[in-house]
C-alpha positions as CSV (number, residue, x, y, z in Angstrom):
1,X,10.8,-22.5,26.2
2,X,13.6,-24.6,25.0
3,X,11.9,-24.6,21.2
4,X,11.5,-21.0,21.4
5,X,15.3,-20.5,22.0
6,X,16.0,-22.9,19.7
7,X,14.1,-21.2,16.7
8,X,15.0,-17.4,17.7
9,X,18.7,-19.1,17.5
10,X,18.0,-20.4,14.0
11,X,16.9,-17.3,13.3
12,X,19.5,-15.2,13.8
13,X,21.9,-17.5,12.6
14,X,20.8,-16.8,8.7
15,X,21.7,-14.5,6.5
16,X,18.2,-13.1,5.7
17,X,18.5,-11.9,9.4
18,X,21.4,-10.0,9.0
19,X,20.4,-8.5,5.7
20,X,17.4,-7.1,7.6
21,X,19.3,-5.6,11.0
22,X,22.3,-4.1,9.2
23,X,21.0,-3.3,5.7
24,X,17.2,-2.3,6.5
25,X,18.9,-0.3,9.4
26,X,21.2,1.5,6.9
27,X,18.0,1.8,4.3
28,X,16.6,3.5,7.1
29,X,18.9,5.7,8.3
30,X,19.5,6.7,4.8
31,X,16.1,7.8,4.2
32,X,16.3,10.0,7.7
33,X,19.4,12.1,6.1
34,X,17.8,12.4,2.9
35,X,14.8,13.8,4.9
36,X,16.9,16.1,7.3
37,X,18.9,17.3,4.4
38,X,15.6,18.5,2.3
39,X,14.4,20.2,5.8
40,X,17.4,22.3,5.6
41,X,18.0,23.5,2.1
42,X,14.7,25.4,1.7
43,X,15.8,25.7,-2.3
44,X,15.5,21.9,-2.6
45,X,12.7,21.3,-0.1
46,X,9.2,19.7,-1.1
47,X,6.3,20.4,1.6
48,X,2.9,20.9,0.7
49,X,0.1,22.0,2.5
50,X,-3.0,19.5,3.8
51,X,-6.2,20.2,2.2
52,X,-9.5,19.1,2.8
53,X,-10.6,16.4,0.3
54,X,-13.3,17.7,-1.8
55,X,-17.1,17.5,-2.0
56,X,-18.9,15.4,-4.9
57,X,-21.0,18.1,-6.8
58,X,-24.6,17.4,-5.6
59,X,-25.9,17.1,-9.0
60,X,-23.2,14.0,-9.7
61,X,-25.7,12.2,-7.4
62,X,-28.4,9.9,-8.2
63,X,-30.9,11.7,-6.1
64,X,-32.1,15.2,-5.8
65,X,-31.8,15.4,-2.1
66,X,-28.3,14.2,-1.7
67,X,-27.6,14.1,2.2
68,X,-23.5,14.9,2.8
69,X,-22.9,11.0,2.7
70,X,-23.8,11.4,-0.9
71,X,-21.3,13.7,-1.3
72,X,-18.4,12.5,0.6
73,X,-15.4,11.4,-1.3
74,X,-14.6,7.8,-1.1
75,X,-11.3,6.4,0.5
76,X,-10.7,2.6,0.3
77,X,-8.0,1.1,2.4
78,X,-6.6,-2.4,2.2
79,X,-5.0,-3.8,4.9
80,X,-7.3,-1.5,7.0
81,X,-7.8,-3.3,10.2
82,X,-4.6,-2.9,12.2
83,X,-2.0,-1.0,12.1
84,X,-1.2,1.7,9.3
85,X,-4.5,0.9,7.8
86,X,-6.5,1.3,11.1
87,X,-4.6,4.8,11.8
88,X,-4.8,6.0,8.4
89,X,-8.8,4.8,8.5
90,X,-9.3,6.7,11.5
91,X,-7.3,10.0,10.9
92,X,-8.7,9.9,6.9
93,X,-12.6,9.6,8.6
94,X,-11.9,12.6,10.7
95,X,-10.8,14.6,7.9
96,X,-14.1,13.9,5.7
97,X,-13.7,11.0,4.2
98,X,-16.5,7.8,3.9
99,X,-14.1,5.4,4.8
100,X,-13.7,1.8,2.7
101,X,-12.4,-0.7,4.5
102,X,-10.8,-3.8,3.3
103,X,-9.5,-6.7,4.6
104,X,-9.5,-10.5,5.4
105,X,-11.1,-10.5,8.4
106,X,-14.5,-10.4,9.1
107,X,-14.2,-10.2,12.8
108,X,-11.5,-7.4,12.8
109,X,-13.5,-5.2,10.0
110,X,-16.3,-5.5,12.8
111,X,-13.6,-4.1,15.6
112,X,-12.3,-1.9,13.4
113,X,-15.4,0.0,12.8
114,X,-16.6,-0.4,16.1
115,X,-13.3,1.5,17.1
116,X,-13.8,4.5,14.5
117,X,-17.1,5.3,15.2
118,X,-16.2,5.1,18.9
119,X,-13.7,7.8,18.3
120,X,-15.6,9.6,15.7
121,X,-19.6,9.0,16.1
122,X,-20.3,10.8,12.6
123,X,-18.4,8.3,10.7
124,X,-19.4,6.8,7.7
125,X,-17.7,3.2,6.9
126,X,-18.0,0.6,5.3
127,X,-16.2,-3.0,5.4
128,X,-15.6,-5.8,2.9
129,X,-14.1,-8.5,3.1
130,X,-10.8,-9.1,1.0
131,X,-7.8,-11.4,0.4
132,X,-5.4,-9.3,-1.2
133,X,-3.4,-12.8,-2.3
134,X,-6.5,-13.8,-4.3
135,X,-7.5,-12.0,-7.3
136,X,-11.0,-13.7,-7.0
137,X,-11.1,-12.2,-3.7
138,X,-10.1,-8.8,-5.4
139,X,-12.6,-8.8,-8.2
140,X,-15.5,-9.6,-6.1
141,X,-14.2,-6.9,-4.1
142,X,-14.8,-4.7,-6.8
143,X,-18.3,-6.1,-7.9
144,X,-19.4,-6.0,-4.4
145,X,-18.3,-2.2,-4.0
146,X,-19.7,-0.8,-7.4
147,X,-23.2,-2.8,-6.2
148,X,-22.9,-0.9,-2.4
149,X,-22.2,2.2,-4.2
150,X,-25.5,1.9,-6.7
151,X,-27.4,0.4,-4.1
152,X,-26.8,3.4,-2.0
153,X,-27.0,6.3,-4.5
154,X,-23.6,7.0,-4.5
155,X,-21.7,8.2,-7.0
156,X,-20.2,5.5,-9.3
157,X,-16.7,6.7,-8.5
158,X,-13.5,6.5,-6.0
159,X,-12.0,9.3,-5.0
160,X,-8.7,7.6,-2.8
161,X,-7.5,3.9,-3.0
162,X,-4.7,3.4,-0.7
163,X,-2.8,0.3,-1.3
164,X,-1.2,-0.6,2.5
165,X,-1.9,-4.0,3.1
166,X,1.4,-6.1,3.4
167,X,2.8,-9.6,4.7
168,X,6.5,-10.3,6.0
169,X,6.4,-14.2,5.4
170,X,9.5,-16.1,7.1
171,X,8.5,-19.4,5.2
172,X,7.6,-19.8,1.4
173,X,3.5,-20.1,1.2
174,X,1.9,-20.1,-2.5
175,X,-1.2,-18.8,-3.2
176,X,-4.2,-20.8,-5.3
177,X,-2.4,-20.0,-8.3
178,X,1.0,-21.3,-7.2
179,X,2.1,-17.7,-6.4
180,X,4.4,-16.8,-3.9
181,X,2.2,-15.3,-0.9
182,X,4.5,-12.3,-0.4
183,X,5.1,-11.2,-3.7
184,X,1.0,-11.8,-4.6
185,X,0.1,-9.8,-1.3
186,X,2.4,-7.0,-1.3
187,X,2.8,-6.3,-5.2
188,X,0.6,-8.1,-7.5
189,X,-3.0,-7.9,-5.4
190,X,-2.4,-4.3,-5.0
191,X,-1.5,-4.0,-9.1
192,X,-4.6,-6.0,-9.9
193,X,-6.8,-3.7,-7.4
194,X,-5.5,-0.6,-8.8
195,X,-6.4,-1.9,-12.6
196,X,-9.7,-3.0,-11.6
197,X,-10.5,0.2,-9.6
198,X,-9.3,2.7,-12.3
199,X,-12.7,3.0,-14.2
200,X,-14.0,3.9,-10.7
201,X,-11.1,6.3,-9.9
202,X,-11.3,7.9,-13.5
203,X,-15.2,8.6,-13.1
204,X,-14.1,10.7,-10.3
205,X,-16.1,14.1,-11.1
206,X,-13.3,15.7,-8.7
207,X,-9.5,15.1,-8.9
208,X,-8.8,11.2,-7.0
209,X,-5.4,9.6,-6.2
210,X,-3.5,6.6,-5.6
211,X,-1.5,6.1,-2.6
212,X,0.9,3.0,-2.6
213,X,2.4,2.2,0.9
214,X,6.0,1.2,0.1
215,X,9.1,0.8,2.0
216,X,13.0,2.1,2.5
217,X,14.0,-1.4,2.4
218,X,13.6,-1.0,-1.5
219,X,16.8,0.6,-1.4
220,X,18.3,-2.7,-1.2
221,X,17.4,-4.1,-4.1
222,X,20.4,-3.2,-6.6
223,X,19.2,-5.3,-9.8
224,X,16.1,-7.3,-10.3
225,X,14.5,-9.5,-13.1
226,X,11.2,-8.5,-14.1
227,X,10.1,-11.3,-15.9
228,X,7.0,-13.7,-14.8
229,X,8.6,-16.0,-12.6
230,X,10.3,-13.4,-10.6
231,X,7.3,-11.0,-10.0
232,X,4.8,-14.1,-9.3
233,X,7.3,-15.2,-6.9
234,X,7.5,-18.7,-8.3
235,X,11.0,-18.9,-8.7
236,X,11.6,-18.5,-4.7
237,X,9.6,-21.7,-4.1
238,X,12.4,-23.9,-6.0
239,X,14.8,-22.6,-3.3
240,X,16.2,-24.5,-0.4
241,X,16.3,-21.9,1.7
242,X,13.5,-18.7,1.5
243,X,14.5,-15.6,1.2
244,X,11.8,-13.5,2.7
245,X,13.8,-10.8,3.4
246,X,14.8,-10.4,-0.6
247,X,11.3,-10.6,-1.6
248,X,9.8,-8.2,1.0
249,X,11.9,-5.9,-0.3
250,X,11.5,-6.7,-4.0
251,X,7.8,-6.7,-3.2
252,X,8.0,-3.6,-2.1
253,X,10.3,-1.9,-5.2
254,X,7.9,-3.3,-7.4
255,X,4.7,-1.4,-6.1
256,X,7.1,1.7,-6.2
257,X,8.2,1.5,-10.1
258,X,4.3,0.8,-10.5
259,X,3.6,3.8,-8.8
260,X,5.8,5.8,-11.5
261,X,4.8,3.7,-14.5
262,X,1.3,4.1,-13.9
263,X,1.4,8.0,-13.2
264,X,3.3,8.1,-16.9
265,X,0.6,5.5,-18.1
266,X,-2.2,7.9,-16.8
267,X,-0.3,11.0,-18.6
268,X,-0.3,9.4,-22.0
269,X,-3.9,8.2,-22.0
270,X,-6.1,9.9,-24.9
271,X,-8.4,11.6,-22.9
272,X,-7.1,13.9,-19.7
273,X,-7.8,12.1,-16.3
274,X,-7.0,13.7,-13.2
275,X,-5.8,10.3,-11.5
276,X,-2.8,11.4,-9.2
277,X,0.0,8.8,-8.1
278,X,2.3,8.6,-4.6
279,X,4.1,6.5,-3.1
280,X,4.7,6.7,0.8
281,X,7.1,5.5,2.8
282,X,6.1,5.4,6.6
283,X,9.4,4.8,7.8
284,X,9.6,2.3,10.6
285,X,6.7,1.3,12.4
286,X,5.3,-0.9,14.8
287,X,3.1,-2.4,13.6
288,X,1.9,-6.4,13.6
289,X,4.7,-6.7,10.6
290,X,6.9,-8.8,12.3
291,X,4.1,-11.0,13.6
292,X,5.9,-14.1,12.1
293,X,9.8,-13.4,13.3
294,X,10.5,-15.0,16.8
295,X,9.0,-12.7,19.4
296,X,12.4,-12.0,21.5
297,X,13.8,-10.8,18.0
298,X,11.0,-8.5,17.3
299,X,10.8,-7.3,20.6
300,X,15.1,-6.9,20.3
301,X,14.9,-5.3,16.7
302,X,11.6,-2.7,18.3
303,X,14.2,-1.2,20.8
304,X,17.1,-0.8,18.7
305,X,14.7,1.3,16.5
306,X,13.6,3.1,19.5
307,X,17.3,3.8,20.9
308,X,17.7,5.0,17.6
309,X,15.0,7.5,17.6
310,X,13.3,5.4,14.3
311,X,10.5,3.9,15.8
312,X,6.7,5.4,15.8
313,X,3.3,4.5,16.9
314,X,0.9,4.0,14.1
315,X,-0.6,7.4,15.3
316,X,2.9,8.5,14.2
317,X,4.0,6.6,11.2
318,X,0.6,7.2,9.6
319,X,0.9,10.9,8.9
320,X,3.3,10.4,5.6
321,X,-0.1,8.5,4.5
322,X,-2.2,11.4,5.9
323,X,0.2,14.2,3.9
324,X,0.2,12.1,0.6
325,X,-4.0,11.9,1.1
326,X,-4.3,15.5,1.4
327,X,-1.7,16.9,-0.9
328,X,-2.9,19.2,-3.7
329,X,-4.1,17.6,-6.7
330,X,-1.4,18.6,-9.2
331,X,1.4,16.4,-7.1
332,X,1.9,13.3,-8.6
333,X,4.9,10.7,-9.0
334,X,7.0,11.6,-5.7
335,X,7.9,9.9,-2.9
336,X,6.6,11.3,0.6
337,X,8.6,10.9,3.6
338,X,9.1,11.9,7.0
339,X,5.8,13.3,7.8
340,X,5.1,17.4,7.5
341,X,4.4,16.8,4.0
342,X,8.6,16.0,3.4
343,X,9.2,14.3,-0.2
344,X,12.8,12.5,-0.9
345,X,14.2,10.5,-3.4
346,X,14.0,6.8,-3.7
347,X,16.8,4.8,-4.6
348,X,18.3,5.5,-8.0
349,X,17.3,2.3,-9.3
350,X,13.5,2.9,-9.0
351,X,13.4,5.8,-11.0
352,X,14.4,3.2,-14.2
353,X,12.4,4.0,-17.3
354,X,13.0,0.5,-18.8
355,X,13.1,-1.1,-15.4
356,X,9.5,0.1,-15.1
357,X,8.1,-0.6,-18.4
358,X,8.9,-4.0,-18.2
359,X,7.5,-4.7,-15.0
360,X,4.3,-2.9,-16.5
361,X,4.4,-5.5,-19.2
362,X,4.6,-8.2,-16.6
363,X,2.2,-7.4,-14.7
364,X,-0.4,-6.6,-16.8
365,X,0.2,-10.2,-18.6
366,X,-0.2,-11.4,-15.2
367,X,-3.2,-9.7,-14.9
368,X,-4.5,-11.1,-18.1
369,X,-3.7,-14.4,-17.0
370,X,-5.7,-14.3,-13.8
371,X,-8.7,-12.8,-15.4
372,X,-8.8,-15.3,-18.4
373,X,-8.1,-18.1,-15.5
374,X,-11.4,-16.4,-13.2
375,X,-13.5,-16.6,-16.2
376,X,-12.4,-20.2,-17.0
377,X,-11.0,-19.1,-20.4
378,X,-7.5,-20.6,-21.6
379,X,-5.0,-17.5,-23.7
């Protein structure tokens, strides 16, 4: 008991601590206003109408007698069993979809199907297991999913990736490849899934999409270098003290500038892809997130949100995800919010041409780097 005050006192004596309750709070609230405004002005308002996801043309199929599992439109979700992931699962499997499900444990892809086909017997899902923190993890991923789908006569193609899985680390961890946890989790796993995935998403015989899960606390990021050190997270190792609360939320502006780089990136490619791009912000929700913060801080920081009116149910939060997934093909590069298929702006900084390139630049050496590393090759 006297160890568990002790730390929750530590705790809120830093300064990452205060940067989340006042600033992520204000992040927040900022978002809300944005989203009430846009309600109000019809003029300026963005809603768009759900949609069911389309049907794989039967003759796309490797087999004459395709059965509607053969034509269901593939959704794969990372971070998928708890959650976001698990709502968005569910909801997404009721709506059509053969649900992909990824994530790092074996045991909780087990539950997690158990629990979707409990709610919805006609189901179809399938699990894998992934570390979104390894990209050895993430390309066996992908050689393990294009063998399923030619194993099972489906169509060598993706119709939805959907890029939630996401750590708040308190204390500095580095991946394999010295990365920082955090940063490799919440940015550069879901950067290196996307790449891998795109010949999958671009064989698409009907429109596909990219969702990226992001966050309001990218607001608070007001400059950032985009150079290697920064985006691998290597830099915040050499620190004395870790500033998780910076790097969840630069983790988070990274996947969002990704988000409008690569929908630019997918409109100046030679031949005519209908990829779509959106990011989503869920707002805040509760959610296992906070899993590593003392658990009387949580708990405290849960019921401020709730006094405040802020805090959803996963059941809740997930329908931003749910609104991006069914939006009409032709919307690409905005920023959903709010639920009811509501679109504001992000933070004035993340709509940064240059900003974005670079971080392209980065991250694709990055990716070079990890592939020539998984294949034993020095650049």
């Amino acid at each position: 008991m006297e160890s568990t005050v002790t730390e929750a006192f530590h705790f809120v004596c830093s300064s990452q601590f205060w940067r989340m309750a006042i600033f992520w709070t204000l992040s927040l609230i900022i978002s809300y206003l944005q989203s009430f405004a846009q309600r109000f002005v019809a003029a300026q308002s963005k809603s768009f109408v759900y949609s069911s996801p389309p049907s794989l043309p039967q003759a796309t199929r490797s087999v004459p007698s395709a059965t509607n599992a053969l034509r269901t439109p593939i959704c794969i979700i990372t971070g998928a069993t708890s959650g976001l992931g698990a709502a968005a699962a569910n909801a997404l499997s009721m709506k059509g979809f053969y649900i992909v499900l990824a994530g790092r444990s074996s045991d909780l892809l087990a539950k997690a199907i158990s629990d979707i086909k409990r709610q919805h017997i006609g189901a179809l899902v399938k699990a894998f297991e992934v570390d979104m923190s390894s990209f050895k993890s993430v390309l066996k991923f992908k050689n393990s999913l294009q063998q399923w789908l030619l194993e099972s006569n489906l169509h060598s193609s993706v119709q939805l990736l959907i890029n939630n899985a996401g750590i708040l680390a308190t204390s500095c961890r580095l991946t394999p490849e010295d990365y920082d946890e955090m940063m490799a989790t919440n940015y550069i796993g879901a950067f290196c899934l996307t790449k891998v995935l795109m010949p999958l998403l671009e064989n698409s015989p009907v429109p596909s999409r990219v969702i990226n899960v992001t966050s309001f606390t990218h607001r608070n990021v007001s400059g950032m270098p985009v150079d290697n050190d920064t985006v691998t997270g290597k830099c915040f190792s050499r620190l004395n003290c870790y500033p998780y609360a910076q790097i969840y939320e630069y983790s988070k502006f990274c996947l969002l500038l990704f988000s409008y780089e690569l929908q630019r990136q997918i409109g100046i490619m030679e031949k005519s892809h209908q990829v779509s791009v959106i990011a989503v912000d869920p707002g805040a929700v509760k959610t296992s997130i906070m899993r590593e913060i003392p658990s009387c801080i949580a708990s405290m920081a849960f019921l401020g949100l709730k006094l405040l009116g802020a805090l959803q149910a996963p059941e809740n939060g997930v329908s931003s995800i749910i609104d991006a997934a069914l939006a009409p093909p032709e919307i690409t590069g905005v920023y959903f919010f709010g639920g009811n298929g509501g679109t504001i702006r992000s933070s004035a900084l993340s709509y940064s041409t240059k900003l974005s390139k670079d971080l392209w630049a980065t991250s694709c050496d990055i990716f070079l780097e990890l592939q020539l590393a998984s294949t034993g090759t020095s650049a």
